[in-house]
BAZA-787535 format. One line per 4 residues: number of its first residue (from 1); their letters; for each residue x, y, z of C-alpha. Coordinates in pm, 1 decimal. Example, Ala and Ser with C-alpha at 12.3 -4.5 7.8 and 13.67 -1.06 7.14 Angstrom:
BEGIN
1	AS	1230.0:-450.0:780.0  1367.0:-106.0:714.0;
REM end
This chain:
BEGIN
1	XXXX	1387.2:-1633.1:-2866.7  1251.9:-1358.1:-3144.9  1544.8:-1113.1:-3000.8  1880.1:-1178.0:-2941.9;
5	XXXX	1984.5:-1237.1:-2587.0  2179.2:-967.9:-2398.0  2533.0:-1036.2:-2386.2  2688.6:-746.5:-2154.3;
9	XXXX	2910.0:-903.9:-1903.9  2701.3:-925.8:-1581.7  2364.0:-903.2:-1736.9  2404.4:-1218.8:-1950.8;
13	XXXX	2177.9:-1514.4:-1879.2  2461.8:-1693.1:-1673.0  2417.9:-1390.5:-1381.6  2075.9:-1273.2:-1454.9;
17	XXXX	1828.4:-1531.1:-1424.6  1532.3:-1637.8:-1271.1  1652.7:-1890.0:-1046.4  1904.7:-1682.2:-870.1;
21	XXXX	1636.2:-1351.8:-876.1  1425.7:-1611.3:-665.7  1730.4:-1688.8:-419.2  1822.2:-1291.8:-398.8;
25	XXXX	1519.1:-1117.8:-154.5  1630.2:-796.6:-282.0  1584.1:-843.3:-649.5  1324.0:-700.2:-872.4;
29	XXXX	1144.5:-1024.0:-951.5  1123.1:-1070.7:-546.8  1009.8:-696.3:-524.6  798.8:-732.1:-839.4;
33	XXXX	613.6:-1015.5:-683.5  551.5:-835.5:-364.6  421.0:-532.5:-518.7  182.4:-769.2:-726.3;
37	XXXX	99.2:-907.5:-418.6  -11.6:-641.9:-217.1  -212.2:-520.8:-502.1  -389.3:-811.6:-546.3;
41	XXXX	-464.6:-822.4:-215.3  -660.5:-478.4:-202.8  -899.0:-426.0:-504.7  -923.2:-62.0:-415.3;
45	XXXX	-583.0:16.7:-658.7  -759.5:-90.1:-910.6  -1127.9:-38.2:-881.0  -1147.4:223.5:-623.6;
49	XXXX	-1195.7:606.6:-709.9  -900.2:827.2:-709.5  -834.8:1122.6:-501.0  -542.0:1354.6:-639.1;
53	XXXX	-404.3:1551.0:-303.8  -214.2:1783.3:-480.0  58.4:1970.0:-265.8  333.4:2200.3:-267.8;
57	XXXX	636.0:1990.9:-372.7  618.2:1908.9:-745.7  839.1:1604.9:-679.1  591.1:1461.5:-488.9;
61	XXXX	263.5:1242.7:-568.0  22.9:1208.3:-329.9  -317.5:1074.9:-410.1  -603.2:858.4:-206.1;
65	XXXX	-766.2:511.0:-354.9  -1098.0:436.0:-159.8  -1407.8:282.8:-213.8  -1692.8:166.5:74.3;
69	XXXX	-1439.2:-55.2:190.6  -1094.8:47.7:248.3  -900.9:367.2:198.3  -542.9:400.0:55.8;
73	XXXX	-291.5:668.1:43.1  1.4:672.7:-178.1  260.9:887.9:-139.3  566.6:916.0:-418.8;
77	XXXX	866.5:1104.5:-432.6  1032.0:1134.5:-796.9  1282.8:1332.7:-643.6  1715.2:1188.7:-577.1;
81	XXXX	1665.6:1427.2:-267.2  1444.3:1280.7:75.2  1073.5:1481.7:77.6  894.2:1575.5:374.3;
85	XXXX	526.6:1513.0:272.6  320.9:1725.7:502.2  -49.1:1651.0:403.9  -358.0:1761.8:556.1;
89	XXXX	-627.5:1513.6:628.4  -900.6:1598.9:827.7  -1138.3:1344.5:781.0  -872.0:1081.2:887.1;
93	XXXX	-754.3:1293.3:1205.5  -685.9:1072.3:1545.9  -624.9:775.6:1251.4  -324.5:581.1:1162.0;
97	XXXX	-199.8:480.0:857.9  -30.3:136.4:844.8  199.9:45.6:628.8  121.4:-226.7:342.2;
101	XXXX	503.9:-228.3:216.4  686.1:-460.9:438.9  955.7:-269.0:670.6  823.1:58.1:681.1;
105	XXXX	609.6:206.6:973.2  276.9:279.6:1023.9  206.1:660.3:1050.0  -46.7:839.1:1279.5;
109	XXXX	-247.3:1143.4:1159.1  -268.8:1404.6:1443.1  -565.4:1534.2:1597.9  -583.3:1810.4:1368.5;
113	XXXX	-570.5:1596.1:1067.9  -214.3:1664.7:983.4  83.7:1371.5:835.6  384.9:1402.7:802.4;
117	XXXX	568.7:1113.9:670.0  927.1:1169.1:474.0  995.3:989.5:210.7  1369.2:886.3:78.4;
121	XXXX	1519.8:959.3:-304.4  1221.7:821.4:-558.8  1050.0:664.1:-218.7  725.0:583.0:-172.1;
125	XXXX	465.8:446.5:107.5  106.9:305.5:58.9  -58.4:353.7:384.6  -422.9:167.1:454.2;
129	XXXX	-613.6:438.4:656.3  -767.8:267.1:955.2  -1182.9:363.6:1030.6  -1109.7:331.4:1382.9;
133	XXX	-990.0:585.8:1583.9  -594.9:496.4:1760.8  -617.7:422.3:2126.3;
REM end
C-alpha cells in the first residue's frame, strides 16, 4: 500500500473488509453497488437533461432527469429533520412515480398535478415517472 493502513480499533482491516461488507446487506459496499446498479440501469442520470424544480425548503433538492425515453425525479433532503416535499407537476398529473430504490413506495401524482412525498433526515427517493396514466 502507498498509505499506511488505518489502525483505529474497529475500522482496522480485521473488522472492515471486503469480505464481511459483502456478507453485511446493510453496508456501504452493498449500498454502493446498488446505487451503481440502478444507475447503470437507466442512462437518463447520466445523459439525460436536467430539470432543477426549485422549491421552498432550502434543505431540499428536487430536480427531473429525462430524455425521449424515461423520466426521473430525484428528490433529496440535506436536512437531520424529515421534509415534506410538496411539488407541483402538472404534466405528470393522474401519474405515478415508482420507486427505483428498493423498499420504498411508489408515489401517485394527483389529478391536479400535485406530490407529496416526505422524505426522512438526509433521505432521498428517485421516482421513474410512468407515461401511462394509473388505473
Amino acid at each position: 500500500f502507498h498509505l499506511p493502513l488505518i489502525r483505529t480499533f474497529g475500522h482496522d482491516p480485521e473488522h472492515v473488509n471486503v469480505a464481511r461488507q459483502m456478507d453485511d446487506p446493510s453496508s456501504l459496499l452493498v449500498w454502493t453497488r446498488a446505487m451503481l446498479g440502478i444507475r447503470r440501469h437507466h442512462p437518463v442520470f447520466g445523459t439525460g437533461e436536467f430539470t432543477d424544480l426549485g422549491g421552498p425548503d432550502m434543505a431540499v433538492m428536487s430536480f427531473l432527469r429525462h430524455n425521449e425515453h424515461e423520466t426521473v425525479l430525484c428528490m433529496a433532503n440535506f436536512s437531520d429533520t424529515e421534509r415534506l416535499v410538496a411539488l407541483h407537476l402538472p404534466q405528470f398529473a393522474g401519474m405515478t412515480g415508482s420507486s427505483l430504490i428498493h423498499g420504498q413506495d411508489a408515489q401517485p401524482v394527483k389529478a391536479d398535478g400535485t406530490l407529496s412525498v416526505p422524505l426522512w433526515p438526509y433521505g432521498y427517493r428517485w421516482l421513474q415517472m410512468s407515461r401511462e396514466e394509473r388505473s
